[in-house]
DRENKEVO-630469 format. One record per atom (N, C-alpha, C): residue number from 1; z, x, y. Coordinates in nm, 4 decimals, padded with zeros to 6 digits, always signed. Layout:
BEGIN
<pt vexti="NUM" z="Z" x="X" y="Y"/>
...
! end
This chain:
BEGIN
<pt vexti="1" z="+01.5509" x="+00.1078" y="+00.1329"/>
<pt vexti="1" z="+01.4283" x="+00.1625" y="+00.1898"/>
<pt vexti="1" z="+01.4106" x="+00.1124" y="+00.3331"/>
<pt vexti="2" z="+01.3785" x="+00.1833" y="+00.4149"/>
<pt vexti="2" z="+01.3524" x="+00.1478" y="+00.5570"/>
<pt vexti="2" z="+01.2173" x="+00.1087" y="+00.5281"/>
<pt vexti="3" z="+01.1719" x="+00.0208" y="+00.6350"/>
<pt vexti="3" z="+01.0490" x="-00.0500" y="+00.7032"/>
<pt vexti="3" z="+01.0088" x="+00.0034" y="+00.7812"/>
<pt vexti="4" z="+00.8813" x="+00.0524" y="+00.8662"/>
<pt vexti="4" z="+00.8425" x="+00.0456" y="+00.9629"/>
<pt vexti="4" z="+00.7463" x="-00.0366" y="+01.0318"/>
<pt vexti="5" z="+00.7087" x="-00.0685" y="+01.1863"/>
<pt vexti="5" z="+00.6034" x="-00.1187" y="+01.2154"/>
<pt vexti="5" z="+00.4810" x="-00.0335" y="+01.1464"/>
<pt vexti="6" z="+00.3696" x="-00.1140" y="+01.1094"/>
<pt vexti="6" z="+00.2780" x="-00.0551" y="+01.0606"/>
<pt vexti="6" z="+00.1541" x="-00.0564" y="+01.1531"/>
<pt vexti="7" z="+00.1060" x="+00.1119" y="+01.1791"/>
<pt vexti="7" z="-00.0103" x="+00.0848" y="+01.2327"/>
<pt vexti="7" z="-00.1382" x="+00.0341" y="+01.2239"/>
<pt vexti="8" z="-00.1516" x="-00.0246" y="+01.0695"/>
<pt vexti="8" z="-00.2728" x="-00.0725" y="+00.9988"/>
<pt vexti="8" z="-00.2293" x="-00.1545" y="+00.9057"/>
<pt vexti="9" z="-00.3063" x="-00.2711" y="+00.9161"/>
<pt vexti="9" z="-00.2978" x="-00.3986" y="+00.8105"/>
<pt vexti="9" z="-00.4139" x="-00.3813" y="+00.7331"/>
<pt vexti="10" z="-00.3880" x="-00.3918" y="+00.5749"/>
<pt vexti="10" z="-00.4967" x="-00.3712" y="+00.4495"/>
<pt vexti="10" z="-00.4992" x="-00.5157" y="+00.4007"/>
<pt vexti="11" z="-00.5565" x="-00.6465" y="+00.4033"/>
<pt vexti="11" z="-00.5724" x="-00.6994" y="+00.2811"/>
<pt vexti="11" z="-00.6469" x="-00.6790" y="+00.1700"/>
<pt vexti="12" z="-00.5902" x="-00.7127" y="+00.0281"/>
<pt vexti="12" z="-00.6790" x="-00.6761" y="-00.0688"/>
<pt vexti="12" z="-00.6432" x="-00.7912" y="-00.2029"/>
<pt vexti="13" z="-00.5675" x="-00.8673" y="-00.1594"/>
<pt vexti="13" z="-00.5471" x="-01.0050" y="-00.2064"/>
<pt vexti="13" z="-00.6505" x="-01.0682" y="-00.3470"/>
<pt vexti="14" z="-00.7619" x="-01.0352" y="-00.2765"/>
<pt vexti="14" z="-00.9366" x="-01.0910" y="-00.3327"/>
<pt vexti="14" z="-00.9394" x="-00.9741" y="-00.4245"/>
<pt vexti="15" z="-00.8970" x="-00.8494" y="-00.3944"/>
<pt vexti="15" z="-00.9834" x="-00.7634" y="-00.5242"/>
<pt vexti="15" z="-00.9044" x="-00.7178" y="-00.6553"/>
<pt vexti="16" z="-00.9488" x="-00.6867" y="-00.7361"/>
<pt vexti="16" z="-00.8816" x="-00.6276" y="-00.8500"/>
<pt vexti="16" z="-00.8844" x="-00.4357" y="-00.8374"/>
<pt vexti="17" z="-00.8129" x="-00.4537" y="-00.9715"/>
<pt vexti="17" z="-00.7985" x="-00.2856" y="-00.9939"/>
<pt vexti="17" z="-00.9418" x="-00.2487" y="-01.0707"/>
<pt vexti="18" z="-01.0140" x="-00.1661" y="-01.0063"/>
<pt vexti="18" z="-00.8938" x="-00.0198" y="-00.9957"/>
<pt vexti="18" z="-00.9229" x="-00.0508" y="-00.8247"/>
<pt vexti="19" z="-01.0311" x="-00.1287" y="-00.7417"/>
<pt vexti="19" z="-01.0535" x="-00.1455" y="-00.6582"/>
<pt vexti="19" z="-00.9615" x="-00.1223" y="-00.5231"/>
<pt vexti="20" z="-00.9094" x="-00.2111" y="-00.5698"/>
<pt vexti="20" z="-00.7830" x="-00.2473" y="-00.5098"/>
<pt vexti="20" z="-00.7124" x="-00.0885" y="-00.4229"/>
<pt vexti="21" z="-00.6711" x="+00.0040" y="-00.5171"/>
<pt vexti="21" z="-00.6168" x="+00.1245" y="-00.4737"/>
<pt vexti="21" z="-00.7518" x="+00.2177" y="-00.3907"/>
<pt vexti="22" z="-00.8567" x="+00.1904" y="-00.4375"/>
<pt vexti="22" z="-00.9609" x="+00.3100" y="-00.3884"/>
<pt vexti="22" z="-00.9227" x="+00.2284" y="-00.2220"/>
<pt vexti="23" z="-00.9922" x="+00.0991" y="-00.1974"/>
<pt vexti="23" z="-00.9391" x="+00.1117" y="-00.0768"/>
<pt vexti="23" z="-00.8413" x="+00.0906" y="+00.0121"/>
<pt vexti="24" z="-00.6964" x="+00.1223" y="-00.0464"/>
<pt vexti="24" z="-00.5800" x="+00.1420" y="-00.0142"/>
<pt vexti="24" z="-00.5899" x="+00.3349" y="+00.0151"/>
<pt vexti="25" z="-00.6389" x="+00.4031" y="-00.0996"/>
<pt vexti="25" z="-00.6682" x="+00.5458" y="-00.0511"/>
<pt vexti="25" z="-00.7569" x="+00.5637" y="+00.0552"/>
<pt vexti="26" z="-00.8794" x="+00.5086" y="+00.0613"/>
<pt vexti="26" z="-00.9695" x="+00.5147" y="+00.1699"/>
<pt vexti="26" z="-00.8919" x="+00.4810" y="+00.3001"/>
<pt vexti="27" z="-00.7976" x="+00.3887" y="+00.3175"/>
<pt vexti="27" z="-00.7533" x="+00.3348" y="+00.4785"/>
<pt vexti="27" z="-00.6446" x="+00.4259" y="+00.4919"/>
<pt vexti="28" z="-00.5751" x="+00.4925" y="+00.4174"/>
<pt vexti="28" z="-00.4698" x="+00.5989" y="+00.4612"/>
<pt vexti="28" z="-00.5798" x="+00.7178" y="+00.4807"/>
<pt vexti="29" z="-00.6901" x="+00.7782" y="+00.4246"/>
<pt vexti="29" z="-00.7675" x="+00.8454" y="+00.4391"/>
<pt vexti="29" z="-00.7708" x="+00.8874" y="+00.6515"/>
<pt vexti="30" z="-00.7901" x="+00.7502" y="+00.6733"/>
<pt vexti="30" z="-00.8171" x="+00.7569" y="+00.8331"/>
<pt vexti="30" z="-00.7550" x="+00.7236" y="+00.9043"/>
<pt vexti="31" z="-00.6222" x="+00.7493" y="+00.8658"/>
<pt vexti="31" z="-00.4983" x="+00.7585" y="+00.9422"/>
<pt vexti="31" z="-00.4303" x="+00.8847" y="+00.9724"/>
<pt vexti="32" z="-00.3366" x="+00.8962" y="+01.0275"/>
<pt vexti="32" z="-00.2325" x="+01.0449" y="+01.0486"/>
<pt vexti="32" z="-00.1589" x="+01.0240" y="+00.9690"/>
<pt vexti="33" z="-00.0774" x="+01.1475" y="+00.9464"/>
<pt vexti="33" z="+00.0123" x="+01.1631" y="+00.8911"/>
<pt vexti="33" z="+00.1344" x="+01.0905" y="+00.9440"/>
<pt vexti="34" z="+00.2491" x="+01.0210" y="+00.8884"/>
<pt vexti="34" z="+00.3809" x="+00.9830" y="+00.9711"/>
<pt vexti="34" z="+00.3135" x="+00.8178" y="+00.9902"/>
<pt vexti="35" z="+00.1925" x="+00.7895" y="+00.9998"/>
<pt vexti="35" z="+00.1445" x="+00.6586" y="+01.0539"/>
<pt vexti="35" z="+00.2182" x="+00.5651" y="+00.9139"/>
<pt vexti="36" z="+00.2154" x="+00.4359" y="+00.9379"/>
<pt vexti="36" z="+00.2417" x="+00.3057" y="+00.8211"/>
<pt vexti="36" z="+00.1642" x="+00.2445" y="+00.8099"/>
<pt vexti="37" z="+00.1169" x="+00.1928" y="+00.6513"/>
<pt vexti="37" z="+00.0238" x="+00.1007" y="+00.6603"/>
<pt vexti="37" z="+00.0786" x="+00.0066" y="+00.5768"/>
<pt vexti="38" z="+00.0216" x="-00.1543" y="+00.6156"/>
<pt vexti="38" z="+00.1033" x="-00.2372" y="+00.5459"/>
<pt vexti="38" z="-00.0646" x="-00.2799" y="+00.4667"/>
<pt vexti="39" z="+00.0219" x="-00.2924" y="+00.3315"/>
<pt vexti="39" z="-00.0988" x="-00.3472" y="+00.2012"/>
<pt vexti="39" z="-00.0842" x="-00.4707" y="+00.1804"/>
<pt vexti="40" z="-00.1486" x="-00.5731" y="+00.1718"/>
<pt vexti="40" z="-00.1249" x="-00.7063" y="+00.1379"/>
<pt vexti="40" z="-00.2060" x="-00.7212" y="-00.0023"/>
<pt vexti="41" z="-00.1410" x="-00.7712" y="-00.1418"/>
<pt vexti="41" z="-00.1905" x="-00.7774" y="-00.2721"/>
<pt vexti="41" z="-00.1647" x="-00.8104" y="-00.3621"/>
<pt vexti="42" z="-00.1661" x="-00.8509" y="-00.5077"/>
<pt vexti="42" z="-00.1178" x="-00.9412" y="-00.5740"/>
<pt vexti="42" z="+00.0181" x="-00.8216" y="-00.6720"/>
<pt vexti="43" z="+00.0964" x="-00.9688" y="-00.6988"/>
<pt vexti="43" z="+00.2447" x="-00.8688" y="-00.7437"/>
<pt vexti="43" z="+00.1591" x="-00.8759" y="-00.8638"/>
<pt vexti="44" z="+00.2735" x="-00.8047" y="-00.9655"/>
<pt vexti="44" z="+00.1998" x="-00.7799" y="-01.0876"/>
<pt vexti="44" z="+00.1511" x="-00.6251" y="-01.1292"/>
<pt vexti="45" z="+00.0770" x="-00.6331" y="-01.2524"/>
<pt vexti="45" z="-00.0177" x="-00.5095" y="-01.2166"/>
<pt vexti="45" z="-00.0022" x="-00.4628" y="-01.1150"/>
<pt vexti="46" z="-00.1230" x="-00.5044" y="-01.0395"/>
<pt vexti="46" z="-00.1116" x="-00.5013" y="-00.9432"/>
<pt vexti="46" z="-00.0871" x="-00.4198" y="-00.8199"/>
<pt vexti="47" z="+00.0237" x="-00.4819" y="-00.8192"/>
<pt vexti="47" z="+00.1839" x="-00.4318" y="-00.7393"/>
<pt vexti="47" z="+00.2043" x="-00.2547" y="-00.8175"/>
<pt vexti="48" z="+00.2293" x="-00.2962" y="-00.9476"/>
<pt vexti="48" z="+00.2483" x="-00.1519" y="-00.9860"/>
<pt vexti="48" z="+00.1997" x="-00.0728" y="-00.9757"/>
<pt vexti="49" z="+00.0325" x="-00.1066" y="-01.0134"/>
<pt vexti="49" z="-00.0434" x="+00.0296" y="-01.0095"/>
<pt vexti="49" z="-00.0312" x="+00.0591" y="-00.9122"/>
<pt vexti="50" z="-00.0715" x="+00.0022" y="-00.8174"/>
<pt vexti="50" z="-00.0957" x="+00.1036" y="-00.6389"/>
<pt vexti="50" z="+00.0323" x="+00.0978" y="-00.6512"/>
<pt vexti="51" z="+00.1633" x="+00.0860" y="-00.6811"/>
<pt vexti="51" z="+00.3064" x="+00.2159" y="-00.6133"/>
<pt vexti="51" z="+00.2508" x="+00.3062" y="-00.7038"/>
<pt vexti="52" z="+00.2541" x="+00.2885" y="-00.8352"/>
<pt vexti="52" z="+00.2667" x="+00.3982" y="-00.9120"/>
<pt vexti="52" z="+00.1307" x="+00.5259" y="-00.8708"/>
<pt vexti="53" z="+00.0385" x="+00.4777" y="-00.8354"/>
<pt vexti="53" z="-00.1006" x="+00.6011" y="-00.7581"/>
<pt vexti="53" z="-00.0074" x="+00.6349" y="-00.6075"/>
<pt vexti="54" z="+00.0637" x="+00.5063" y="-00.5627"/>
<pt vexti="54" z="+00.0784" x="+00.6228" y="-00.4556"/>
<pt vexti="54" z="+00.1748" x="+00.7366" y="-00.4533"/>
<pt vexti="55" z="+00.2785" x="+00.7091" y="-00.5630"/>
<pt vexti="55" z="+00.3560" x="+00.7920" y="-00.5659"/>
<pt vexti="55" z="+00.2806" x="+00.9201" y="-00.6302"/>
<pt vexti="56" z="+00.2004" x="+00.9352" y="-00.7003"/>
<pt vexti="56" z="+00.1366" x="+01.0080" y="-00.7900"/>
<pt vexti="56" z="+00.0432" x="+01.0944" y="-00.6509"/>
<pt vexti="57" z="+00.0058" x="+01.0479" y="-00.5599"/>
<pt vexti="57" z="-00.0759" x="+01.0674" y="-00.4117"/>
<pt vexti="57" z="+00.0496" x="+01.1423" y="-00.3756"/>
<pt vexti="58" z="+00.1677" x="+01.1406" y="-00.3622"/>
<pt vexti="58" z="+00.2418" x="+01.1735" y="-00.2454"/>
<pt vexti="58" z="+00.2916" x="+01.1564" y="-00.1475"/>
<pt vexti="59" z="+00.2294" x="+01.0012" y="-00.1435"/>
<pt vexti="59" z="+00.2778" x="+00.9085" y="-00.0109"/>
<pt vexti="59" z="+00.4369" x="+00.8584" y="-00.0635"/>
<pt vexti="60" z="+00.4620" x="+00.7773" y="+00.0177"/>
<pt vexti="60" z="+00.6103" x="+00.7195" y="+00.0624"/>
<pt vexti="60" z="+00.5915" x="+00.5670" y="+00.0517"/>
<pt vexti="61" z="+00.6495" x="+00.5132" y="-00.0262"/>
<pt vexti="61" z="+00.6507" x="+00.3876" y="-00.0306"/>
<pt vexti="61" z="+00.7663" x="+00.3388" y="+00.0331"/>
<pt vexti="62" z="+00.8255" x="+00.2830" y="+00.1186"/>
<pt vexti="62" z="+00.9006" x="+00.2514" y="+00.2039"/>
<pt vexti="62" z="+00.9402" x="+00.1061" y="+00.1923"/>
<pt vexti="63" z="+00.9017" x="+00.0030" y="+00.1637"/>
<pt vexti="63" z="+00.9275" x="-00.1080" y="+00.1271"/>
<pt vexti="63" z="+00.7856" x="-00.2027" y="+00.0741"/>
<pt vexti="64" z="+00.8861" x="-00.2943" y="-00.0351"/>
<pt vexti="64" z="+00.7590" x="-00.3819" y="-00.0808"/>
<pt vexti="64" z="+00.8080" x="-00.5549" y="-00.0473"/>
<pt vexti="65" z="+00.7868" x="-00.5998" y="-00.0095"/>
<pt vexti="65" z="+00.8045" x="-00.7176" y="+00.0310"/>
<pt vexti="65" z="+00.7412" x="-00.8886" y="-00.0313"/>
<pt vexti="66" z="+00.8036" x="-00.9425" y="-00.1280"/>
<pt vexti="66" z="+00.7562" x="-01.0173" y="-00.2473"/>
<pt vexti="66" z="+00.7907" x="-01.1621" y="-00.2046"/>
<pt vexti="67" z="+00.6296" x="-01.2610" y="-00.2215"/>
<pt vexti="67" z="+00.6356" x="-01.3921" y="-00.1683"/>
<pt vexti="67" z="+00.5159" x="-01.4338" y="-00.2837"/>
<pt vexti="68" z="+00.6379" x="-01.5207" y="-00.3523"/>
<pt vexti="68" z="+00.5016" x="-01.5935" y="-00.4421"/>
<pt vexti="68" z="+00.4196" x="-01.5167" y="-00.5354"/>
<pt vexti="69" z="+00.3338" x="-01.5340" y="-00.5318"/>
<pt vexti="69" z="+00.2368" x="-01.4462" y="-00.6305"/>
<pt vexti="69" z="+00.1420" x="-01.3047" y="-00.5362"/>
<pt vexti="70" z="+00.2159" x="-01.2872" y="-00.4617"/>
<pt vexti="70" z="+00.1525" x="-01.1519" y="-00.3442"/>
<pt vexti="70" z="+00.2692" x="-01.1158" y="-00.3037"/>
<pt vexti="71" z="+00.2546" x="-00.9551" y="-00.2586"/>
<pt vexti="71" z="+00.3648" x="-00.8389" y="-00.2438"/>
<pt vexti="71" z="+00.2805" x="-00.8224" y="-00.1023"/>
<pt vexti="72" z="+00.3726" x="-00.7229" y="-00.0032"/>
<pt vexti="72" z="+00.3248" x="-00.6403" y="+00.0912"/>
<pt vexti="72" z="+00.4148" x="-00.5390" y="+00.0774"/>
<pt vexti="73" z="+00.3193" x="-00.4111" y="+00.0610"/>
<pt vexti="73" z="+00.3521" x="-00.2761" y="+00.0545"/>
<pt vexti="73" z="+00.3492" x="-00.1999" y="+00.2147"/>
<pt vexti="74" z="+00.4386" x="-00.1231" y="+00.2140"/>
<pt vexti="74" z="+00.4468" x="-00.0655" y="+00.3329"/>
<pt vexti="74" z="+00.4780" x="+00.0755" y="+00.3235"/>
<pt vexti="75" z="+00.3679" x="+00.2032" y="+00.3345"/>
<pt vexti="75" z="+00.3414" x="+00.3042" y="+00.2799"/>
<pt vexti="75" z="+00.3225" x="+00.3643" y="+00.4045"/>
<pt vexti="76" z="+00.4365" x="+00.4808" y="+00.4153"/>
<pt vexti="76" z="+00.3785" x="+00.6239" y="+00.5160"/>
<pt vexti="76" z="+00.2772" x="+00.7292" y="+00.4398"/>
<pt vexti="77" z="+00.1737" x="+00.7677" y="+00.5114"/>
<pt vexti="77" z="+00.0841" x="+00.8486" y="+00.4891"/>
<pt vexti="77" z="+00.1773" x="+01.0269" y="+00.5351"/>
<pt vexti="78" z="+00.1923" x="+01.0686" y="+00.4592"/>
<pt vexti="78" z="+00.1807" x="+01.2029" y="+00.4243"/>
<pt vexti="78" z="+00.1276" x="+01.3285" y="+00.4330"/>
<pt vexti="79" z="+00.1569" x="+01.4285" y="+00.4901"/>
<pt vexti="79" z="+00.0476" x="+01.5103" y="+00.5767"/>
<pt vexti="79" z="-00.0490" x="+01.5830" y="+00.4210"/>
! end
């Protein structure tokens, strides 16, 4: 999977599900299409649910990046 620079940093570290994804949908919401956003959040659950909604969304998951007990997701938004 390629990486890109991301034009927007999400932490969401602090929240749970289903939370967690609404505002991961909300911050791609107000982005362009083609833009990257990097998610910062706990592996696990977690981790899964938001790939598994975003794939289910249509977005691009592009790399996930795993340290400890937190992932960073790195998701192109989708026209």
């Amino acid at each position: 999977m390629k990486k890109c620079e991301p034009a927007r940093l999400l932490d969401v570290t602090g929240d749970k599900c289903p939370i967690t994804y609404v505002k991961v949908r909300l911050a791609l919401e107000e982005m362009e299409p083609g833009r990257v956003l990097k998610v910062s959040l706990k592996d696990g659950d977690t981790l899964r649910n938001v790939c598994r909604s975003l794939a289910e969304d249509g977005q691009m998951v592009l790399a996930v990046e795993k340290e400890g007990n937190f992932a960073a997701v790195y998701v192109e938004k989708k026209g």
